[in-house]
C-alpha positions, 0 to 999 in steps of 0.5 A: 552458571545456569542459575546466575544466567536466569536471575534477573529473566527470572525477575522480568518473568515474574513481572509478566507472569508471576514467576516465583517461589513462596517467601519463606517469611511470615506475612508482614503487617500493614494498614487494613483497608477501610469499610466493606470495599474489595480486598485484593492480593495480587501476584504479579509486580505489573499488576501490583503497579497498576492497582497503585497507578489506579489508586486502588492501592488502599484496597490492596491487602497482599503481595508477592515477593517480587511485588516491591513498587510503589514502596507502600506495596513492600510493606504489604504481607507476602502471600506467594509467587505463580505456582503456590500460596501461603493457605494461612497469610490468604485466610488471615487477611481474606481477600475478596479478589486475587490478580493472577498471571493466569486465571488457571495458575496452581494457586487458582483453585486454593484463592477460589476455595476461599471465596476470592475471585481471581482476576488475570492480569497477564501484561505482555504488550502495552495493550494488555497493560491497558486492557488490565487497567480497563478490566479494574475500572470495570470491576470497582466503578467509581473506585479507580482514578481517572489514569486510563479513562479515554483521552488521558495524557497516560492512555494516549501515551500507552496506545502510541507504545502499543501501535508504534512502527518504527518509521512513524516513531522517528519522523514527526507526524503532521497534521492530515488536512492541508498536506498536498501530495508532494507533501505527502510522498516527501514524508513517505520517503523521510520515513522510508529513510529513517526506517532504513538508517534506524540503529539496530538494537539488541535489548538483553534482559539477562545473561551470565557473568562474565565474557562468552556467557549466554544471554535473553533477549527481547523479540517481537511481540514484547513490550520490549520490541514496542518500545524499541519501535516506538523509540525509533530504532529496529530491533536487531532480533527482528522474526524472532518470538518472545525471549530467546536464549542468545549464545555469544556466537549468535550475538556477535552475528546478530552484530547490533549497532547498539545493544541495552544492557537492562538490569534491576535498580541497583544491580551491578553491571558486569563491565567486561560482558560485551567485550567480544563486541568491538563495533557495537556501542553498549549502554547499561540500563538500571531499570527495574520498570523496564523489566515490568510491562506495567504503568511506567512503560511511558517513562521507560520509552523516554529512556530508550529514546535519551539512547538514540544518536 
């Protein structure tokens, strides 16, 4: 059970971290990187993401096995997971530089030993997303394309999560010349009420099967709670840290007005886990992205936002 619990946090652990284990298959075989230029593997699918969202995705040589987007990445050689690496795979395909968790990660010292410069690419936040994207621009100038420059559609989009509270999220920003001070309290006091009426939003990101089974969920300091709060709604584990493990008695004592069910692209809902939740409205989330701080959070706060009433 406590295994089936921890499959898909498994899967969102590995986006933010790397967490995994070393696929037992055997490197798969994909186009070579042409001229001199970097050869990169990467260990962590947010990471892998923004490579491609970046266009250094030609540059990239190897994957992790949760690595699986874009699609060109799943036809990459598999090189390992957080806590080790396939030694062979990584010398055949000699890689220049390896996009890690944590610099310090078990497989540091073996992918340093072959000459590789490890790069951390750790994405908990919206802004370490952007900070990743700024440290690739920094280490391949002229390489990279123009996504994360300032000023563009995506980097501004990406701040808006990052700097999101919830009242400015749900009331309409207007321009600061001009406003008078009636104006101005009007506003205030929209956003007062509109922070005060936002749903309460409790987003799972996995749980056991079943009724009555035990669920993570997403608190403060997550790229999950930004984008709640950018999407306008509360987040119904407010002073709670990271991703704590829920039993269904504090669940139903949370009782949010809303809950989000994320789940993996193609992973069958468990209709009858919420059913303890009379009064709560539940939507099901088939969102890989959403599992995955990486370059998609925009499209994945359009999501949220098409939940709202």
């Amino acid at each position: 059970m406590q295994g089936i619990l921890q499959r898909r946090f498994l899967l969102l652990a590995a986006a933010v971290l790397g967490i995994g284990a070393v696929a037992g298959c055997g490197p798969r075989h994909a186009a070579e990187p042409a001229g001199d230029g970097p050869r990169i593997v990467s260990f962590l699918p947010s990471g892998t993401e923004t490579l491609f969202a970046l266009g250094l995705g030609d540059r990239v040589v190897g994957r992790s096995r949760f690595c699986d987007f874009p699609p060109e990445a799943a036809a990459l050689p598999v090189v390992g997971d957080l806590f080790a690496a396939n030694e062979d795979a990584l010398a055949a395909l000699k890689p220049t530089h390896a996009v890690l968790g944590n610099a310090d990660a078990p497989q540091a010292a073996l992918l340093r030993a072959l000459g590789c410069e490890v790069v951390e690419g750790r994405a908990e936040t919206a802004a370490d997303v952007l900070a990743f994207a700024d440290t690739l621009g920094e280490l391949f100038p002229g390489r990279t394309n123009g996504l994360a420059v300032a000023g563009s559609k995506w980097r501004e989009e990406m701040e808006k999560i990052s700097h999101a509270e919830s009242a400015e999220a749900i009331a309409p920003a207007r321009p600061a010349s001009g406003v008078s001070r009636l104006e101005s309290h009007a506003e205030s006091a929209e956003n007062a009420e509109n922070a005060e009426n936002a749903e309460r939003v409790l987003v799972v990101v996995s749980h056991a099967p079943g009724r009555f089974g035990a669920a993570f969920a997403a608190g403060e300091g997550t790229y999950l709670d930004e984008i709640l709060r950018a999407a306008g709604f509360a987040n119904a584990l407010a002073g709670v840290k990271g991703y704590p493990s829920l039993d269904p008695d504090r669940i139903a004592a949370l009782a949010p007005d809303l809950l989000i069910d994320v789940h993996p692209d193609g992973d069958p809902p468990d209709e009858d886990a919420w059913s303890y939740l009379p009064k709560t409205r539940v939507e099901t989330l088939h969102d890989t992205a959403a599992l995955r701080p990486g370059p998609r959070l925009p499209e994945v706060l359009k999501r949220f936002r098409a939940l709202r009433r």
